[in-house]
matplotlib code that plots the C-alpha trace (Angstrom):
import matplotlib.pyplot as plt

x = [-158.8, -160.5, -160.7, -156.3, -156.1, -157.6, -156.1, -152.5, -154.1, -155.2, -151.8, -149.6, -152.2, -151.6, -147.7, -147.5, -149.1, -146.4, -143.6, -140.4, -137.4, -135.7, -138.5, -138.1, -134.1, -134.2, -136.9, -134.0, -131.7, -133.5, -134.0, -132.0, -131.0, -128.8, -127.4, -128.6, -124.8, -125.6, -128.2, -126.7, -128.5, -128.6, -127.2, -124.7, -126.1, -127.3, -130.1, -133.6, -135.2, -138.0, -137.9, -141.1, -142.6, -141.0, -137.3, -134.3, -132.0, -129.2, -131.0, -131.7, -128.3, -127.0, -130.6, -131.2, -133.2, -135.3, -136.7, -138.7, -139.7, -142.0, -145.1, -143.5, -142.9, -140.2, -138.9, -136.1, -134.7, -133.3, -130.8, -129.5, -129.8, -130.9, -133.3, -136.5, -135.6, -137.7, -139.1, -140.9, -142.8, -143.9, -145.1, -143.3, -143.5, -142.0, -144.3, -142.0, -142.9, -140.9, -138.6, -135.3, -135.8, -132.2, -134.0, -137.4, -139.6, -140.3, -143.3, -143.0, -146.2, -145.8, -147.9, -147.9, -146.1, -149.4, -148.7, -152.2, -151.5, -150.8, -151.2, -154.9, -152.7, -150.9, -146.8, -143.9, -143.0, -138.9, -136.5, -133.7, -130.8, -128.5, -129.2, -126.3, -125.9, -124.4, -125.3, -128.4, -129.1, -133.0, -133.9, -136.6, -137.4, -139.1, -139.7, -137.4, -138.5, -140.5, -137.4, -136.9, -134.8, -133.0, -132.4, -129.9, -130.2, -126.7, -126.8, -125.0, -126.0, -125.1, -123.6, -124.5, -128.0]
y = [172.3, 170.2, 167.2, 167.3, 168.1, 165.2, 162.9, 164.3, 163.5, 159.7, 159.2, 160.4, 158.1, 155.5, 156.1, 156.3, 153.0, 151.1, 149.1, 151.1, 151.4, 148.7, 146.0, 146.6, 146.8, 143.6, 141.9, 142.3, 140.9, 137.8, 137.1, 134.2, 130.6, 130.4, 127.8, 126.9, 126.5, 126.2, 126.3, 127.1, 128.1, 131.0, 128.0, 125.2, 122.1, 118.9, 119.6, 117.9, 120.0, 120.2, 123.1, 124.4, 121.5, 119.3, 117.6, 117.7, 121.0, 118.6, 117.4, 121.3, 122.0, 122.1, 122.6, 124.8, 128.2, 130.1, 133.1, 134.4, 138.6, 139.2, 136.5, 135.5, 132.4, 130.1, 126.4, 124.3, 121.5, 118.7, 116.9, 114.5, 110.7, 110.1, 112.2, 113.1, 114.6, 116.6, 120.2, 121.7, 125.2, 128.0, 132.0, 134.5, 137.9, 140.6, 143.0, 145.9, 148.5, 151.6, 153.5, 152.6, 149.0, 147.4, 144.0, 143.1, 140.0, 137.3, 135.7, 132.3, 130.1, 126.3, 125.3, 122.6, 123.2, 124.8, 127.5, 126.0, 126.4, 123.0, 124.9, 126.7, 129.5, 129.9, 130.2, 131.1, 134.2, 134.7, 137.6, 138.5, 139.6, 140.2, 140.3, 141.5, 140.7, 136.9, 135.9, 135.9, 135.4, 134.3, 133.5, 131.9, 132.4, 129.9, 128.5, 125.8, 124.5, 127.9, 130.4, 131.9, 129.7, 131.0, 129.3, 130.8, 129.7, 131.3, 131.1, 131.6, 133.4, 131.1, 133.1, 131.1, 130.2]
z = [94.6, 97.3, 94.8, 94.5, 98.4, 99.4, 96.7, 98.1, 101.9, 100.6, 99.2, 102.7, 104.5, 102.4, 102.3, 105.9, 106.6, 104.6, 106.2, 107.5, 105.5, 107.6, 106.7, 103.1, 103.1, 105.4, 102.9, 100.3, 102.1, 103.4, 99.7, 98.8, 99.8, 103.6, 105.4, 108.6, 110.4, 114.5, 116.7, 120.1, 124.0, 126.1, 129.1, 129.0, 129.7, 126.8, 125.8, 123.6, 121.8, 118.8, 116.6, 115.7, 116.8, 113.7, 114.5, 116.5, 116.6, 115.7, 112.2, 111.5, 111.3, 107.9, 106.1, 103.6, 103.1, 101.4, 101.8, 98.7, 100.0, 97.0, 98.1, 101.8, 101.2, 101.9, 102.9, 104.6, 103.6, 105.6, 103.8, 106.6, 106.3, 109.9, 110.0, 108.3, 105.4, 102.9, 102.3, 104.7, 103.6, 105.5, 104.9, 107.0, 107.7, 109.3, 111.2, 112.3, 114.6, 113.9, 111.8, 114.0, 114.1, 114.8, 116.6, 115.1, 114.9, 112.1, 111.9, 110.3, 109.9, 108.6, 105.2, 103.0, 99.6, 98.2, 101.0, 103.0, 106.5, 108.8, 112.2, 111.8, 110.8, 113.8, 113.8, 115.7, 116.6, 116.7, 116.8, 114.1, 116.2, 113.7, 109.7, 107.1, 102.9, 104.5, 108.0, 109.7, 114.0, 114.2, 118.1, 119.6, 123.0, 125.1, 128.4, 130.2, 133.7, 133.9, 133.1, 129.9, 127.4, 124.2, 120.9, 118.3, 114.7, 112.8, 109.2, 106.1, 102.9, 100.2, 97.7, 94.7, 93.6]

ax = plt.figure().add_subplot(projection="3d")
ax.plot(x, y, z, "-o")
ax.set_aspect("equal")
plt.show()
């Protein structure tokens, strides 16, 4: 009897620790290929900025993504002729916090293509702000001449892969 107790005590431990319902619905939906569309600011103004610490906003538009939930890896692809095209990898996560979650974070940490990191495994932390079956709101917050500074990444699922 003590022997089945604390197997049945091990296993709501061990259920408990999991990630929330939300994580793994939004793990299946991430799953797939989207189109980066826009990348717009919490301000008006022009203005030059380097996404996780790679390229230009403007040569981000239009890439390509991947988002594979079942190893948490995925890639971009730049596809623009003046810019530096190519694959770029990464492993991302998303460590949610509670039960409710209607805003949480993704973790995304740049590799090369044998998923090794290229930052001493350190990455960028971003919000998804909005995540249906086929469009996706990722921001990034940063700071701009010491005031916080929002970028907006709006994708598209693509419906065929």
């Amino acid at each position: 009897m003590k022997k089945q107790w604390l197997i049945a005590m091990c296993s709501l431990v061990l259920l408990s620790c999991g990630p929330s319902k939300t994580i793994k619905e939004s793990k299946k939906t991430l799953k797939g290929t989207w189109t980066l569309n826009e990348i717009s600011y919490d301000r008006t103004g022009i203005f030059n900025v380097t996404i996780f610490g790679d390229t230009s906003a403007e040569c981000l538009e239009g890439s390509t993504w991947r988002f594979i939930p079942n190893n948490n890896f995925g890639n971009y692809e730049i596809t623009d002729a003046n810019c530096p095209t190519g694959k770029r990898y990464f492993v991302w996560s998303l460590p949610g916090t509670g039960e409710n979650e209607t805003a949480y974070d993704i973790i995304l940490k740049p590799t090369d293509e044998k998923m090794k990191s290229t930052m001493d495994n350190k990455g960028f932390k971003l919000s998804i702000s909005y995540l249906s079956d086929n469009q996706l709101q990722i921001n990034q917050k940063v700071q701009l001449e010491g005031s916080p500074f929002t970028i907006s990444m709006n994708f598209s699922k693509n419906l065929t892969q």
